[in-house]
Structures are given as C-alpha cells and as structure tokens.
N, CA and C atoms as an extended XYZ file, in Angstrom:
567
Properties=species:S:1:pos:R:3:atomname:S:1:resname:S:1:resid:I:1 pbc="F F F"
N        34.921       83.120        7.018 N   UNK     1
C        36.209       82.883        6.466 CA  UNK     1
C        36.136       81.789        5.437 C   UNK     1
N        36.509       81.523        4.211 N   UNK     2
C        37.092       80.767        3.179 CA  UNK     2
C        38.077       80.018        3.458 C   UNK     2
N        37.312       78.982        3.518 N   UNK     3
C        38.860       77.709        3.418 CA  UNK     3
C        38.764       77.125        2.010 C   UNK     3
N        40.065       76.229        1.989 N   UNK     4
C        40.618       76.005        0.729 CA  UNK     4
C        39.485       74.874        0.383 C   UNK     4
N        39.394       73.949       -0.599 N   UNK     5
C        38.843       73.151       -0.519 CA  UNK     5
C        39.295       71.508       -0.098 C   UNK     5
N        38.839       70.792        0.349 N   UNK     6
C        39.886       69.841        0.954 CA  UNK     6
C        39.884       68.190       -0.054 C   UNK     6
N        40.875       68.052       -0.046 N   UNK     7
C        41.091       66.906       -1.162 CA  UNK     7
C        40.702       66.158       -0.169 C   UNK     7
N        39.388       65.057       -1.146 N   UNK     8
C        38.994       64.379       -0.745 CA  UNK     8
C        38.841       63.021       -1.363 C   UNK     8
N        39.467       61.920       -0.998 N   UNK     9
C        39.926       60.335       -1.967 CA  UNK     9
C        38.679       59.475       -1.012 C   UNK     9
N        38.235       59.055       -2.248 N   UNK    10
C        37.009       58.191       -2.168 CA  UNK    10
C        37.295       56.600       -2.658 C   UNK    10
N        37.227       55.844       -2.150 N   UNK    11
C        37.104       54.576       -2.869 CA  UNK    11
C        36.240       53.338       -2.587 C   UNK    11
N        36.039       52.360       -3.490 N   UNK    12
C        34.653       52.135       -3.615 CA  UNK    12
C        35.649       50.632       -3.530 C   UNK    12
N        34.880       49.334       -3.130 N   UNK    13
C        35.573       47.840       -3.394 CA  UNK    13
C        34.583       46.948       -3.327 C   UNK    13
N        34.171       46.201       -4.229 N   UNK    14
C        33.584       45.284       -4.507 CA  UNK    14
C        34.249       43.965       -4.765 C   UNK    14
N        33.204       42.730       -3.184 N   UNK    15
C        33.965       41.492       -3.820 CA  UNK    15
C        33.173       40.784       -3.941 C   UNK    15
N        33.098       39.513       -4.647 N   UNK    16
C        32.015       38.661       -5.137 CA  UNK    16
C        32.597       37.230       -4.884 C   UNK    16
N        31.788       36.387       -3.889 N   UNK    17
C        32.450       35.415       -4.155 CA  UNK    17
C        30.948       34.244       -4.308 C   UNK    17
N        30.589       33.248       -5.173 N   UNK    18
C        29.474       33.005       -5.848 CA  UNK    18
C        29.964       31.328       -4.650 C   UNK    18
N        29.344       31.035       -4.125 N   UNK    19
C        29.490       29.274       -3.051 CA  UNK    19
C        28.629       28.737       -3.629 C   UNK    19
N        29.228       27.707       -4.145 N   UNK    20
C        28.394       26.743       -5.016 CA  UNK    20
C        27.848       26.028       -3.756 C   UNK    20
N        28.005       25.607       -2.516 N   UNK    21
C        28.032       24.649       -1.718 CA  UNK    21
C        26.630       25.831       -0.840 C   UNK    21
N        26.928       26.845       -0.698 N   UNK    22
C        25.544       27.856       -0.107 CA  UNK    22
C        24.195       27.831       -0.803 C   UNK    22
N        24.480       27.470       -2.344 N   UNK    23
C        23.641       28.033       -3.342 CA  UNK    23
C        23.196       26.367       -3.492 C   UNK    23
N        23.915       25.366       -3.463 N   UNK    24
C        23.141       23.817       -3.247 CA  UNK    24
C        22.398       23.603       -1.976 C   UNK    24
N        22.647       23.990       -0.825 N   UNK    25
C        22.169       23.903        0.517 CA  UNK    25
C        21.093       24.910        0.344 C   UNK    25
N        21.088       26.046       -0.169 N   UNK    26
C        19.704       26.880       -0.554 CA  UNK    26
C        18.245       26.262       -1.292 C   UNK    26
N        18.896       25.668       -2.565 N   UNK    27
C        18.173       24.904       -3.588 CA  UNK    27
C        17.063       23.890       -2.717 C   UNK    27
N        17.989       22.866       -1.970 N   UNK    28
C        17.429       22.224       -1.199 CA  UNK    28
C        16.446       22.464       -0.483 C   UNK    28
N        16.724       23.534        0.525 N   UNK    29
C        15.935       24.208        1.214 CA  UNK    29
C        14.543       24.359        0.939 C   UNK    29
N        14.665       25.313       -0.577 N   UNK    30
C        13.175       25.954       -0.978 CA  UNK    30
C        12.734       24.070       -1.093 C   UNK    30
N        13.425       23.257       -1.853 N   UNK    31
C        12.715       22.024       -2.278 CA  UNK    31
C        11.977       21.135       -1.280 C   UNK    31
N        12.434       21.113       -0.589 N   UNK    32
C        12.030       20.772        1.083 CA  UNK    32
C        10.897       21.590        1.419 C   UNK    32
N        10.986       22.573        1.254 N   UNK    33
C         9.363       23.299        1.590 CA  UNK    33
C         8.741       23.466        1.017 C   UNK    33
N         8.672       23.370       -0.328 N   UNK    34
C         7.843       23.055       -1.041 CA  UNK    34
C         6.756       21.771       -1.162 C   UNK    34
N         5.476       22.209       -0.765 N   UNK    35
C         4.229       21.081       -1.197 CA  UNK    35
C         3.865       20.852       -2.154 C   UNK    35
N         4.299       19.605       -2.810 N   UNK    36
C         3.706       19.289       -3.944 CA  UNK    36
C         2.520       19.319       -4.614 C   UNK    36
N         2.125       19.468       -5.391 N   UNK    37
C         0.832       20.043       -6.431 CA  UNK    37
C         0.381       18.746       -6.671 C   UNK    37
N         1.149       17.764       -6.801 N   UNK    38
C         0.264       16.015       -7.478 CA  UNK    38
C         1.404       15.426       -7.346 C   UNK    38
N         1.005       14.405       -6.765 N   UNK    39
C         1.505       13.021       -7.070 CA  UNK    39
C         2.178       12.317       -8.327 C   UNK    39
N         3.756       12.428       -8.151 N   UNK    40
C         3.700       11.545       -9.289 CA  UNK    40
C         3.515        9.757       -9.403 C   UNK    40
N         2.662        9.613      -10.671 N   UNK    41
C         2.756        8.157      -10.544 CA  UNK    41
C         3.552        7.299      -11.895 C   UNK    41
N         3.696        6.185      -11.191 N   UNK    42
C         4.585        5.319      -12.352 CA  UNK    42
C         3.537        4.676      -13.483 C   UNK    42
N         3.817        4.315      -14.319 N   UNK    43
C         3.386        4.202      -15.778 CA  UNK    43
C         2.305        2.014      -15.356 C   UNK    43
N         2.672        1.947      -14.032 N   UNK    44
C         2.228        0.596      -13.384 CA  UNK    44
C         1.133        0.881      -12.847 C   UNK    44
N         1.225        1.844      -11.910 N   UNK    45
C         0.249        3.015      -11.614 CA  UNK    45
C        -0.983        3.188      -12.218 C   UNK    45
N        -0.585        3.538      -13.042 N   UNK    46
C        -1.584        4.177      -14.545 CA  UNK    46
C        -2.176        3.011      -14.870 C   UNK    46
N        -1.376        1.986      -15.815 N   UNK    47
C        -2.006        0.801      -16.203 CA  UNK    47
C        -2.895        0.097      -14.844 C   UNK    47
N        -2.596        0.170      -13.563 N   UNK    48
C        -3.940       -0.586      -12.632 CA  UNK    48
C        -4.886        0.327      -12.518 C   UNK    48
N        -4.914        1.614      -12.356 N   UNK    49
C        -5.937        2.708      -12.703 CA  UNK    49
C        -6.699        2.472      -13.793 C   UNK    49
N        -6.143        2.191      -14.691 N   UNK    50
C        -7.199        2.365      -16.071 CA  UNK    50
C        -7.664        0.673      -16.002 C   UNK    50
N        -6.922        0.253      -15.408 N   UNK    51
C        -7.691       -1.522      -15.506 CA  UNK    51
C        -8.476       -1.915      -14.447 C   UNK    51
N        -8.596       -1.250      -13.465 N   UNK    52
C        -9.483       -0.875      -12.508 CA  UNK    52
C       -10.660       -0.067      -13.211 C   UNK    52
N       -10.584        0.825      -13.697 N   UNK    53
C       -12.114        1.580      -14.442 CA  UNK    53
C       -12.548        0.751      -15.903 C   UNK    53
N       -11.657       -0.260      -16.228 N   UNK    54
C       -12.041       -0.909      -17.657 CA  UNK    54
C       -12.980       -2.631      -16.921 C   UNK    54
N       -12.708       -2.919      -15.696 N   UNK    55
C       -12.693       -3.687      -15.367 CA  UNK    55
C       -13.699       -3.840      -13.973 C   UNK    55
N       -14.212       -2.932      -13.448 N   UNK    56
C       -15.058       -3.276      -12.049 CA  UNK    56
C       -16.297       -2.972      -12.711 C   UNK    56
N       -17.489       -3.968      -12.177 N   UNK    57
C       -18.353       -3.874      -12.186 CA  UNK    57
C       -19.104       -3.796      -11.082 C   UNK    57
N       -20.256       -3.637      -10.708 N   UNK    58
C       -20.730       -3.502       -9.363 CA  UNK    58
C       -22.353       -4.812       -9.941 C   UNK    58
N       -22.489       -5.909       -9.015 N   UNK    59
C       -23.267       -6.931       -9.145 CA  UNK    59
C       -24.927       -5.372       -8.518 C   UNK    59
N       -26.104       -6.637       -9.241 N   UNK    60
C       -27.689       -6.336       -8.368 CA  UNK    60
C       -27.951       -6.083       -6.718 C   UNK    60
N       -26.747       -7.237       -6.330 N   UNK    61
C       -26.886       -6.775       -4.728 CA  UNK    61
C       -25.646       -5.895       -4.032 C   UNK    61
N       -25.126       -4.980       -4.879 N   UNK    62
C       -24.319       -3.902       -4.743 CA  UNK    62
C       -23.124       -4.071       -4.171 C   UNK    62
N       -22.644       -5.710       -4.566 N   UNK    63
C       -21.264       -5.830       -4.401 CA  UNK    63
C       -20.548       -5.214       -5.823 C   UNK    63
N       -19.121       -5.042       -5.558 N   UNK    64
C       -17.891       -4.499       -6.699 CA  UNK    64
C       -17.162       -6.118       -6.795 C   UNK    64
N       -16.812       -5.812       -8.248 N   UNK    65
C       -16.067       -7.108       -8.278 CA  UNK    65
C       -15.078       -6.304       -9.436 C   UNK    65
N       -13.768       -6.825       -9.255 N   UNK    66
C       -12.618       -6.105      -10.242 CA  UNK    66
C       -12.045       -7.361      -10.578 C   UNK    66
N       -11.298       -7.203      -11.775 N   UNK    67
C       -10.359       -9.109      -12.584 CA  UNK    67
C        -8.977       -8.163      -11.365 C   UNK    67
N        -8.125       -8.901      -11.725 N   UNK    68
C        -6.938       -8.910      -10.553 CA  UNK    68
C        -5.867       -8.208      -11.765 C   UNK    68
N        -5.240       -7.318      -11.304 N   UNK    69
C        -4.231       -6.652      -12.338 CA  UNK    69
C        -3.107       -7.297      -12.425 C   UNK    69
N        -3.182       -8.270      -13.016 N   UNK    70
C        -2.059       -9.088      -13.756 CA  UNK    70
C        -0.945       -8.297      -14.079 C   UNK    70
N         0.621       -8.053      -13.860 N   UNK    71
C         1.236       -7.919      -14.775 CA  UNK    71
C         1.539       -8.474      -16.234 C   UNK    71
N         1.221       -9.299      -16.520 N   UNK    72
C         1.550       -9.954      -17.609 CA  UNK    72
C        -0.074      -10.762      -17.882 C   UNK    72
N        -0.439      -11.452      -19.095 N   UNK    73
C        -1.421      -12.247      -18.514 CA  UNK    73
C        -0.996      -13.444      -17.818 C   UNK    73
N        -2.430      -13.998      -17.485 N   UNK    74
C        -2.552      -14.541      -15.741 CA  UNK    74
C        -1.491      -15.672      -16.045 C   UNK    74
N        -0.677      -16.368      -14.939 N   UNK    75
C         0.270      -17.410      -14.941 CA  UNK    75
C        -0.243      -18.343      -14.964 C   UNK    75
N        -0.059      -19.725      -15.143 N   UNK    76
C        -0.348      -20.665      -14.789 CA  UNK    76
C        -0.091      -21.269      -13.213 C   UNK    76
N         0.023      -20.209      -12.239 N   UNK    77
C         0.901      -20.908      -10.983 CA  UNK    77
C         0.919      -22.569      -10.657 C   UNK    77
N         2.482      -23.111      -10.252 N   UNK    78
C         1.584      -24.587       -9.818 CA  UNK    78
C         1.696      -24.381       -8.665 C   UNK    78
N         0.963      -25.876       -8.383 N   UNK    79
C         0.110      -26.226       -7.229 CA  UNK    79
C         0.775      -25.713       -5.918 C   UNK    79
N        -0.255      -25.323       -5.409 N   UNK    80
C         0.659      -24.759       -4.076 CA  UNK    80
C        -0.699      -26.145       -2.846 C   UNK    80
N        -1.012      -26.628       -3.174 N   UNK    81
C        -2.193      -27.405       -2.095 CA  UNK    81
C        -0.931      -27.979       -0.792 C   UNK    81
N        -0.288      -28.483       -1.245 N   UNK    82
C         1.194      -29.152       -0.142 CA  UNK    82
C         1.212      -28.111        0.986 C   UNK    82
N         1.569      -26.958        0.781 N   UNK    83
C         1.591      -25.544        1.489 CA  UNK    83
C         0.137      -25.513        2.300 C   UNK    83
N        -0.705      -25.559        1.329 N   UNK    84
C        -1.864      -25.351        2.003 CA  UNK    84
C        -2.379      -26.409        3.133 C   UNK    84
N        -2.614      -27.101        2.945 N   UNK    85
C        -2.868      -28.594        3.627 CA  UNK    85
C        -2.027      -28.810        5.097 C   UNK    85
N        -0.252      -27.821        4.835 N   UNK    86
C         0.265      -28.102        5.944 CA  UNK    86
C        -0.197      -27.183        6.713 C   UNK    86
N        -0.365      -26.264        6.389 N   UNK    87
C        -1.185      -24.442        6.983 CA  UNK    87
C        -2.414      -25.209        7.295 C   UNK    87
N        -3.419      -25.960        6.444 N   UNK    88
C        -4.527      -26.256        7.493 CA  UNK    88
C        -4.652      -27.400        8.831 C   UNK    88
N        -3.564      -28.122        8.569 N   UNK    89
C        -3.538      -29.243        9.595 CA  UNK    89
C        -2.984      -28.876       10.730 C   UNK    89
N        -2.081      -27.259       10.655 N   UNK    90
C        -2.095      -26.335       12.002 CA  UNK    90
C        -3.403      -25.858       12.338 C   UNK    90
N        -4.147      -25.485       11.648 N   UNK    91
C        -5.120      -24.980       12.035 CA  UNK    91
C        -6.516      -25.818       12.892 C   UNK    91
N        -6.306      -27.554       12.132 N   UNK    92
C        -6.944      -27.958       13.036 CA  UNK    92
C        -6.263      -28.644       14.663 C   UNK    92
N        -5.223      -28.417       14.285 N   UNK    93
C        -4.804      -28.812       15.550 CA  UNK    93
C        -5.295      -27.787       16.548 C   UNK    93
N        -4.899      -26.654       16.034 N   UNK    94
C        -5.592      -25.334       17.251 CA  UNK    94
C        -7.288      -25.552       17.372 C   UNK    94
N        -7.825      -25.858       16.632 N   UNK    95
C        -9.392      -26.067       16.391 CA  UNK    95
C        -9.882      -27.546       17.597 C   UNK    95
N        -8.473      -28.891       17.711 N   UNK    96
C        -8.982      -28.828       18.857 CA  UNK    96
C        -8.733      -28.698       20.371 C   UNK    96
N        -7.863      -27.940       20.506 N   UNK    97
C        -7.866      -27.084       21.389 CA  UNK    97
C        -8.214      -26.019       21.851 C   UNK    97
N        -9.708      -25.400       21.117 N   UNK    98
C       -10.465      -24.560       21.102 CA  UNK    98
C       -11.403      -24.925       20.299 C   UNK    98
N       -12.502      -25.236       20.590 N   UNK    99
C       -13.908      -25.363       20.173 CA  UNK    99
C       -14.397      -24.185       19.410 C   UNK    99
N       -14.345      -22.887       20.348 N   UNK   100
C       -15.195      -21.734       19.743 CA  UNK   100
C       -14.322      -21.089       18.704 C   UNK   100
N       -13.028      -21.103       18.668 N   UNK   101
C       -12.449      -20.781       17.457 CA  UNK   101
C       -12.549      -21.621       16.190 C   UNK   101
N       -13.019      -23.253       16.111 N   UNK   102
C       -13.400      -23.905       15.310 CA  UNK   102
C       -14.803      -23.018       15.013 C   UNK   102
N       -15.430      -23.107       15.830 N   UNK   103
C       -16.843      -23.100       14.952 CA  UNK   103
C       -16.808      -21.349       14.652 C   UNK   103
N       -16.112      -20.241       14.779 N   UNK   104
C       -15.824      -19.112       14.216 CA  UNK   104
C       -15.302      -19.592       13.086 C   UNK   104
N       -14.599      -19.980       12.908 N   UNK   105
C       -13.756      -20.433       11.246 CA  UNK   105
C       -14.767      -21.232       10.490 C   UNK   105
N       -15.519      -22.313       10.963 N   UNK   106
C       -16.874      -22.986       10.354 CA  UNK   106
C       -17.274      -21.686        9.553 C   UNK   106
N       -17.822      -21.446       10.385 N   UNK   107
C       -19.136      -19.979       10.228 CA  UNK   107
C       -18.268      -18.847        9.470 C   UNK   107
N       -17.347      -18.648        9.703 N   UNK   108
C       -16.806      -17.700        8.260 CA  UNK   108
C       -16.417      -18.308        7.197 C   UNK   108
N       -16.341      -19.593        6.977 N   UNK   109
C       -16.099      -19.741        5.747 CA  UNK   109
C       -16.865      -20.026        4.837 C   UNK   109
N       -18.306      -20.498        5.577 N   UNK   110
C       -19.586      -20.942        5.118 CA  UNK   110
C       -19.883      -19.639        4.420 C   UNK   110
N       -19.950      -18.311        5.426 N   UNK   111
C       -20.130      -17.150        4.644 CA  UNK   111
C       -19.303      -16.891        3.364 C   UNK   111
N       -18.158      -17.085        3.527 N   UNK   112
C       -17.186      -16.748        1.956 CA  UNK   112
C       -17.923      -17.533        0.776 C   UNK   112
N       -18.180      -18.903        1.401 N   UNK   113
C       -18.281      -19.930       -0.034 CA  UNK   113
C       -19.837      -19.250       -0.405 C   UNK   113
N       -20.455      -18.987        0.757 N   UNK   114
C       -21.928      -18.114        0.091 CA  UNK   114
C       -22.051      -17.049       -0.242 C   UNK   114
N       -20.735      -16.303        0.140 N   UNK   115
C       -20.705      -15.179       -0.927 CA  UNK   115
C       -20.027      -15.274       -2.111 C   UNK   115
N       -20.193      -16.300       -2.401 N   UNK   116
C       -18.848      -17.257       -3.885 CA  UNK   116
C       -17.737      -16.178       -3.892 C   UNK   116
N       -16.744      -16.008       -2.977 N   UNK   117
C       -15.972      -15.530       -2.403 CA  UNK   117
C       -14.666      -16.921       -3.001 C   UNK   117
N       -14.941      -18.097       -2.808 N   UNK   118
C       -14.459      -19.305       -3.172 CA  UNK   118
C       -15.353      -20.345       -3.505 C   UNK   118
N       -14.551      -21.127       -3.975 N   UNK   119
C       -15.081      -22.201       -4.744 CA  UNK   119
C       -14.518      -23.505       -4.202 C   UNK   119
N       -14.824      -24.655       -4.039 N   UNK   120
C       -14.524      -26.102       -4.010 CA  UNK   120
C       -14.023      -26.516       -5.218 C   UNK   120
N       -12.587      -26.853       -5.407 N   UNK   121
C       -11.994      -27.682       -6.579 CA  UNK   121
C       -11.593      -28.904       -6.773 C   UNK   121
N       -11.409      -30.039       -7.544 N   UNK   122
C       -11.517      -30.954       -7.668 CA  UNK   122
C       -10.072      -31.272       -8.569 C   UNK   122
N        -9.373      -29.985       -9.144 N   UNK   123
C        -7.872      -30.150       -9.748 CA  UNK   123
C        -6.959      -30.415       -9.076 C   UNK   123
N        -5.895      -31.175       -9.325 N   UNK   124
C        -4.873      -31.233       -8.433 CA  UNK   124
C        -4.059      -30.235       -8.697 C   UNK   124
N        -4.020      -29.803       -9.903 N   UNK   125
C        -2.961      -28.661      -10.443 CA  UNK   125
C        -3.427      -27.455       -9.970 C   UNK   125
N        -4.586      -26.876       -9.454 N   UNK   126
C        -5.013      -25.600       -8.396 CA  UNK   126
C        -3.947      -24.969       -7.930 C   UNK   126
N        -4.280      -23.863       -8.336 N   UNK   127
C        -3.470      -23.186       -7.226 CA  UNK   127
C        -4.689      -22.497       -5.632 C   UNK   127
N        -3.610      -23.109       -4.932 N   UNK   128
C        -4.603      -22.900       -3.321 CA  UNK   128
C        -3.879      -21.481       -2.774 C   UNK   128
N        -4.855      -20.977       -2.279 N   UNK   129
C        -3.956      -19.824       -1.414 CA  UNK   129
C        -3.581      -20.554        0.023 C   UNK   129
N        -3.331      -20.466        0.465 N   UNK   130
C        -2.833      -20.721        2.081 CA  UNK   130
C        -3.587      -19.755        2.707 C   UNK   130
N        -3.943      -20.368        3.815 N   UNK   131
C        -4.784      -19.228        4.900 CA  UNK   131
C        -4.219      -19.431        6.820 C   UNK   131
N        -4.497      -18.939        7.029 N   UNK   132
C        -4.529      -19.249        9.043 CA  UNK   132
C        -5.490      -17.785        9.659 C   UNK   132
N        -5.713      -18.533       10.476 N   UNK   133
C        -6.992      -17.535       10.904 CA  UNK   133
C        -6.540      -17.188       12.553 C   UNK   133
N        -6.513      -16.125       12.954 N   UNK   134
C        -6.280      -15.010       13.768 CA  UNK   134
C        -7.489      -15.072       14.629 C   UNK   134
N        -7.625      -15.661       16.004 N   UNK   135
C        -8.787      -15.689       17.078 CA  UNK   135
C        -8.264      -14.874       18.337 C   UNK   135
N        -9.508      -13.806       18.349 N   UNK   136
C        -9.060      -13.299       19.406 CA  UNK   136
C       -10.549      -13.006       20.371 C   UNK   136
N       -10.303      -13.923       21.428 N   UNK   137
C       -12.070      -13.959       22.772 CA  UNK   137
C       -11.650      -13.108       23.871 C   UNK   137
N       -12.655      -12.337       24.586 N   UNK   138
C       -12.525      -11.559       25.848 CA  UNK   138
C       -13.477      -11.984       26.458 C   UNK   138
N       -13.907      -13.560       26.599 N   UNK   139
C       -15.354      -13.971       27.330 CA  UNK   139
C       -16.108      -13.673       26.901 C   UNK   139
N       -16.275      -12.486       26.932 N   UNK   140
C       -18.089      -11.855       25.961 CA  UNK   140
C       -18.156      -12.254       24.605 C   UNK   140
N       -17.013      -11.072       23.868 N   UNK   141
C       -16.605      -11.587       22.579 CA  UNK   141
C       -15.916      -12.103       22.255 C   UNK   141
N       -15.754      -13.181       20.796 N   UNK   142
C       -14.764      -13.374       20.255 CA  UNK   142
C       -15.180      -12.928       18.494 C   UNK   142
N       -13.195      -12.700       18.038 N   UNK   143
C       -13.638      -12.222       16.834 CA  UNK   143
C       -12.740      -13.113       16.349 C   UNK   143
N       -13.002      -13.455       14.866 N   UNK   144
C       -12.069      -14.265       14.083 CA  UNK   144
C       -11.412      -12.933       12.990 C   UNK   144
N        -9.921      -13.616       12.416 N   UNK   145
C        -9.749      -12.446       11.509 CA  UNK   145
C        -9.100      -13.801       10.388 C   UNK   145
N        -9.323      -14.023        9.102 N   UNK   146
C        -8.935      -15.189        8.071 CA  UNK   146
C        -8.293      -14.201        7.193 C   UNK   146
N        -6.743      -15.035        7.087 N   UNK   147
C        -5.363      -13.872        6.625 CA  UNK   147
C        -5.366      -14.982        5.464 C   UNK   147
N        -5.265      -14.509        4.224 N   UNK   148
C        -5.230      -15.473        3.104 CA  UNK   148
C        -3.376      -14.914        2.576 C   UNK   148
N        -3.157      -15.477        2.271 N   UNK   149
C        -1.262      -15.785        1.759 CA  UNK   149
C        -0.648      -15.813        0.488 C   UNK   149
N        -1.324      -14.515       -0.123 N   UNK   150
C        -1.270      -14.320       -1.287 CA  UNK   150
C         0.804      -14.647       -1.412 C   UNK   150
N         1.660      -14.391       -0.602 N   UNK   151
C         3.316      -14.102       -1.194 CA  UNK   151
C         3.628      -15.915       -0.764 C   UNK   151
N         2.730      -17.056       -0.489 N   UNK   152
C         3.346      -17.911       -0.318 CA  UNK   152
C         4.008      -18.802       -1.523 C   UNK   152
N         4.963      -19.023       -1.654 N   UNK   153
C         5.624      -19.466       -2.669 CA  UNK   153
C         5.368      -20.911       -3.207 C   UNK   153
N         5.729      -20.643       -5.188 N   UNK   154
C         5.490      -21.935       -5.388 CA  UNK   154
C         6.778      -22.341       -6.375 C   UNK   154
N         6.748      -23.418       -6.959 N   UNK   155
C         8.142      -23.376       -7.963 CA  UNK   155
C         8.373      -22.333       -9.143 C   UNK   155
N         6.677      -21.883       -9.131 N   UNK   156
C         6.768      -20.710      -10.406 CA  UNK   156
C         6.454      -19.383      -10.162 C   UNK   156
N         6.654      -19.280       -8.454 N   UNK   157
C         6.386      -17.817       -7.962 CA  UNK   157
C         5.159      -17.683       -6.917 C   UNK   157
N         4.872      -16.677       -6.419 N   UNK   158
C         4.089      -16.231       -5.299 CA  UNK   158
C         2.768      -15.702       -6.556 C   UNK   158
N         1.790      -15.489       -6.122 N   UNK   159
C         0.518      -14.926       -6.538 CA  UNK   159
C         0.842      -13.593       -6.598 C   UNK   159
N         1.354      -13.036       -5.566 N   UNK   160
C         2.019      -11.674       -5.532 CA  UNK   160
C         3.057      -11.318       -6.734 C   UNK   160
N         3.498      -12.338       -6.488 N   UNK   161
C         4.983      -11.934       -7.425 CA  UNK   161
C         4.514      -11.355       -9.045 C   UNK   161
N         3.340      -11.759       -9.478 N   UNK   162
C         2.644      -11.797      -10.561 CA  UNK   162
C         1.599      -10.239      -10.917 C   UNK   162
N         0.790      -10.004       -9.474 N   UNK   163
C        -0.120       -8.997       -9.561 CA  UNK   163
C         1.081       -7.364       -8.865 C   UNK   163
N         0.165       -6.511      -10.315 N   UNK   164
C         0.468       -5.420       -9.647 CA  UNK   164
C         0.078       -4.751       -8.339 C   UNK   164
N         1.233       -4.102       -7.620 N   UNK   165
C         0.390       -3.535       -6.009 CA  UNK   165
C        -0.504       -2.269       -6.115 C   UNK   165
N        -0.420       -1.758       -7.502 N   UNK   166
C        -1.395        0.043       -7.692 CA  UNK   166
C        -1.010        1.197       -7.104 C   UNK   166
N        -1.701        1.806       -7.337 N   UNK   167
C        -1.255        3.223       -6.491 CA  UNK   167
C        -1.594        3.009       -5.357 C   UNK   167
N        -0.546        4.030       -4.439 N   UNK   168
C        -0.337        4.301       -3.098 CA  UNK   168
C        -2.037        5.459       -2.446 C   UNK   168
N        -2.885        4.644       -1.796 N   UNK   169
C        -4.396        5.329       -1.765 CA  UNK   169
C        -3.549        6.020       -0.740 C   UNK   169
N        -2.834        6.186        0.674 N   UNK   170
C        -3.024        7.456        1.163 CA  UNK   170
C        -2.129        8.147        0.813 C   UNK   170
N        -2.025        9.598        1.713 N   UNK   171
C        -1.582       10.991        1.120 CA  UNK   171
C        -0.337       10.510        1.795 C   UNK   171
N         1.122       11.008        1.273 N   UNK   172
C         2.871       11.291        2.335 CA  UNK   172
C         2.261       11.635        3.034 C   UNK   172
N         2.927       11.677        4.691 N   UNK   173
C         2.992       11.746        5.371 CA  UNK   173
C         3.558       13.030        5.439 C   UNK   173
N         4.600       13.300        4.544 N   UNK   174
C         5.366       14.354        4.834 CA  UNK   174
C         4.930       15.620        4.010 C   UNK   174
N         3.863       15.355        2.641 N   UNK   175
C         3.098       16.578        2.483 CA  UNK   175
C         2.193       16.947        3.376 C   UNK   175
N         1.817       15.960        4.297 N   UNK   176
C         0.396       16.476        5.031 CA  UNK   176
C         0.888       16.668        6.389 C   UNK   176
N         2.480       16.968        7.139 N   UNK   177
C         2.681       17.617        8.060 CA  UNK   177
C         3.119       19.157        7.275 C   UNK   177
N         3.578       19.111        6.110 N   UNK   178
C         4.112       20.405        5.605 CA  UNK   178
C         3.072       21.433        5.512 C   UNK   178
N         1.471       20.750        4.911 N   UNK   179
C         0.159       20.886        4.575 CA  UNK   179
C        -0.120       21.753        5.988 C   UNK   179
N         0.347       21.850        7.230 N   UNK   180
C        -0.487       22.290        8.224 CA  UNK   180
C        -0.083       23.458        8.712 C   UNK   180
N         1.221       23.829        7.943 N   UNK   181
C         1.532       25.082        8.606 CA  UNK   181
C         0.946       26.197        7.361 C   UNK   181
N         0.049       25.591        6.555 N   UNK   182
C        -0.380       26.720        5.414 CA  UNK   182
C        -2.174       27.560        6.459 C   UNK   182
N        -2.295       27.001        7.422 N   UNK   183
C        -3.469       27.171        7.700 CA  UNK   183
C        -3.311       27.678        9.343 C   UNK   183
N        -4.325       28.503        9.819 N   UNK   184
C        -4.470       28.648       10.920 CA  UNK   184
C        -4.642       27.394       11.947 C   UNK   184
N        -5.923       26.748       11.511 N   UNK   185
C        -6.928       25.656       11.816 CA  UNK   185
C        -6.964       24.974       11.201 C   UNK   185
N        -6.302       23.125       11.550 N   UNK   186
C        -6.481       22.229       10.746 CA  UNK   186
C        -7.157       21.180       11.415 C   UNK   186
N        -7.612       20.430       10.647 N   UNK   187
C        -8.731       19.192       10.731 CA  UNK   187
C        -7.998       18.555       10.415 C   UNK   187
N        -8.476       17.155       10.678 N   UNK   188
C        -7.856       15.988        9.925 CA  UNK   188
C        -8.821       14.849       10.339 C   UNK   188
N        -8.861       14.182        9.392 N   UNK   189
C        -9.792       12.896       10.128 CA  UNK   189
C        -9.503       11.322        9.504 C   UNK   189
C-alpha cells in the first residue's frame, strides 16, 4: 500500500558561548605543564658568566682562582676591624673554654694563610671580614667549620652589597618534578 508522504520539520540550533574565564584557566593549565627548554637568565647573569670565563685562571698546583664580580668597580669599603675584633674576642673567650676547639681554629687558619687564602695587614683602613668558627666533637672526632661574614655591615655597605650573586647552579625544583613524569625510569643523583 502507498502512503502519502509525511511532512517532515527539521531544525537545526546552534549556540556559542566563547568563556573568557575557561579559556584563561585553560591557558594556564597547558603553561603549568609545560617544561621549560632553558633557563632564562638576567643580563647580571650573563655579565658574571662571561667574567667568570674572562677571569679564572687555574695556578701549577691546580688550584682556580677567579677576581670577585664586582658590580661596579671594586669599593673602597671602610674599615670594618671594630666588627671584627668584637667577633674575635667571642671567639677567644670560647677558645678558653675549650682547648681543642682553639687549637682546631690554630690549625685551620695556619692552613688558609699557607694557602695565601689571607694575608696579615698592617692598614687601619682594611677592610676585615668577620669570621666565627662552628666546632662540632663526638669524642673521637672533632670538626671545625670557619663561616667568614661577607653581609656584615659597614658605613659604606656589606661586601655583599657590592658583589654580584651569579647564576642560580641548580636545576627548579619544579622542572625536575615535572621532568619525571616524561620517563618510565628515573635516576637522580
């Protein structure tokens, strides 16, 4: 049998709505997972890099010696000895109340001045670093650790305040957890 044909209404609806606020929270997203390709560095960066390779030499008995990356050239700092002098007259007070931490501090510093590490000065206008030295004995051993004070202040600034800090030697932290899900098997050491 033949039937009629049956009217048939079709309609089609398209809506678009574009979220700026979906499409910023997206952006983010990929940026966040994304591992960076290199490091960027600052133009301070660069200049202790290249003054580091214009500037280290390595001595006959296979020490490195580098000039200090000045921001500016070197200051005149004044005298910081006042600072120093009060930092060492703690130190001998602890020295005598411990013998073997005196003669650890003897004996490392003998080594510095023989590795002309330092020098003996005779200026009053010097600038001194400040030091205190870190003793730590377990009966068997003892170790000394000599913390020199490069940020101690003077009327014309810290030693620090002057030298650039360089590039950052290790890797984020946060490329090298991102770094581990690219691999089956990771190492690290």
């Amino acid at each position: 049998r033949f039937q009629r044909p049956m009217k048939q209404h079709h309609s089609a609806s398209l809506f678009s709505c574009h979220d700026n606020e979906m499409s910023s929270i997206m952006n983010k997203f990929w940026s966040v997972e994304e591992v960076e390709e290199k490091p960027l560095t600052s133009p301070d960066d660069e200049f202790c890099e290249l003054h580091f390779q214009r500037t280290y030499r390595r001595t006959e008995t296979g020490r490195y010696i580098v000039a200090l990356p000045f921001k500016e050239p070197p200051p005149n700092l004044a005298s910081s000895r006042s600072a120093a002098m009060v930092r060492f007259r703690n130190l001998e007070s602890k020295f005598a109340r411990n013998p073997d931490f005196k003669q650890a501090y003897i004996q490392f510093m003998d080594e510095y001045e023989g590795l002309t590490h330092m020098a003996v000065s005779n200026e009053p206008a010097a600038y001194t670093i400040p030091h205190h030295a870190v003793f730590k004995s377990d009966g068997v051993k003892s170790k000394i650790r000599v913390v020199f004070d490069g940020s101690c202040n003077t009327s014309e600034g810290s030693l620090n305040d002057f030298l650039l800090p360089g590039p950052k030697l290790q890797k984020d932290i946060g490329s090298v957890i991102l770094r581990f899900r690219l691999h089956r098997i990771v190492f690290t050491a």
